[in-house]
C-alpha positions, 0 to 999 in steps of 0.5 A: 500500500502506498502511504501518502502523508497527506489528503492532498497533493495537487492544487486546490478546487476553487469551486467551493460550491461543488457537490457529489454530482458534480465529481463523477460525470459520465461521458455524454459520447458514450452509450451505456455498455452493460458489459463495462459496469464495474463491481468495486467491492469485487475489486476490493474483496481481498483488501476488504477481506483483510480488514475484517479479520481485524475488526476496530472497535469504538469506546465510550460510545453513548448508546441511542446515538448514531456515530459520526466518523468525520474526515478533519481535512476541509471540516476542521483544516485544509491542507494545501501541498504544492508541487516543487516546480509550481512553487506557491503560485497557485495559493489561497489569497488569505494567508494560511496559519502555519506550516509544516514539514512533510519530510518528502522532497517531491512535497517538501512544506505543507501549508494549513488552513485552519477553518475560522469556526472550528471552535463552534464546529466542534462545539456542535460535535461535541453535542451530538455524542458519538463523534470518531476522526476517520481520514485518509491521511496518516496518523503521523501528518494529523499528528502534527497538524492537530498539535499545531492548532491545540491538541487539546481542543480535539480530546473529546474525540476519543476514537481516531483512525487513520489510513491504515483503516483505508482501502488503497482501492485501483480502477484502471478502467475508470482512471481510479487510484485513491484511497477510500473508506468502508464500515467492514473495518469496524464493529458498528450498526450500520444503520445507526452511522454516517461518514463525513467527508467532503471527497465523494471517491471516500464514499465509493464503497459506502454510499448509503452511509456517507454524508458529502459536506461542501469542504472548506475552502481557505478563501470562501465563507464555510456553512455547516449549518446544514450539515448540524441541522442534518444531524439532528434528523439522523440522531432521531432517524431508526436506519440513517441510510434511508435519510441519506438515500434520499438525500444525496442518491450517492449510490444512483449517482454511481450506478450511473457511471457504471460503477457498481456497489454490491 
């Protein structure tokens, strides 16, 4: 498995309005081809099969509430790396918060963005209970960035995972090398927990239980309203899944483009 330090290694999307749908477009040239769809849990079966030899556990959950695993990177920060022959020329405008060193000469700085109200974000997180960090990165970089910003502030998430807890999943087909999450790994009531993450290839294997929040962006206002007031629906709702099919239609947004979740 590839270990990639960080989340991001390419210049940042400037649309902060971007959703699920508009990541994944299909070629309006080509004709639906039955024979082309693609199974990724078939593609991940001997990864997947792995992880669940080792199932993880969450502590000092509250039972009643569902369970939150929620990607840091463009809720809580945003981590900008970029390339050695681009320099810093394709910057936020606002300046960011601090650096650090990525111990990578391909990537050799790292420069964060801490979103402004990540006070009252996790405020609000705190509120709902059951709150997990999942990110693709590694413990190593979150580390860092999370001691830069106030470890402390962070100590109610008991529950952390990192990229070892990830599928390193490859689709030559569909140009799809990325890391992605999956609820396989973990001893959780599916029907009782969300995974929030604003980068929609995260979702690939668990689209019925993912919530795909508009991420940060260092030089646009940041609304997290309505993910809290989405919240507090799923806290009252008996199968999460059923809200969040409605809601975002991940899985008909992959059926789509021929990519199939079986």
């Amino acid at each position: 498995m590839k270990v990639v330090l960080f989340r991001r290694f390419a210049r940042p999307l400037r649309n902060p309005a971007r959703t699920f749908f508009g990541w994944f477009k299909k070629p309006t040239e080509s004709p639906p081809d039955p024979l082309r769809e693609i199974s990724v849990r078939d593609i991940a079966k001997s990864s997947l099969d792995k992880l669940k030899t080792s199932k993880r556990n969450l502590v000092n959950m509250k039972s009643g509430r569902p369970v939150f695993l929620i990607e840091p990177e463009e809720f809580f920060f945003y981590t900008y790396v970029p390339l050695t022959l681009e320099g810093y020329a394709n910057m936020f405008r606002r300046k960011f918060d601090f650096e650090i060193s990525t111990f990578d000469s391909e990537f050799p700085t790292a420069t964060i963005y801490v979103n402004p109200q990540l006070d009252s974000i996790l405020a609000r997180l705190k509120e709902l209970g059951n709150v997990a960090m999942y990110t693709t990165a590694t413990e190593e970089s979150t580390g860092k960035i999370l001691e830069k910003i106030g470890s402390e502030k962070f100590d109610f998430i008991e529950n952390r995972f990192y990229q070892p807890d990830c599928i390193d999943l490859t689709i030559e087909d569909m140009c799809i090398e990325d890391l992605v999450k999956t609820l396989d790994h973990f001893e959780v009531d599916r029907a009782r927990t969300v995974i929030v993450d604003a980068k929609p290839m995260s979702f690939l294997l668990e689209p019925d239980n993912s919530y795909p929040i508009v991420g940060f962006n260092p030089d646009e206002d940041f609304d997290s309203r309505g993910f809290f007031e989405d919240a507090k629906v799923l806290a009252e709702t008996k199968d999460v899944r059923e809200f969040l099919k409605a809601r975002f239609q991940i899985r008909k947004t992959l059926k789509d483009i021929d990519i199939l979740i079986n």
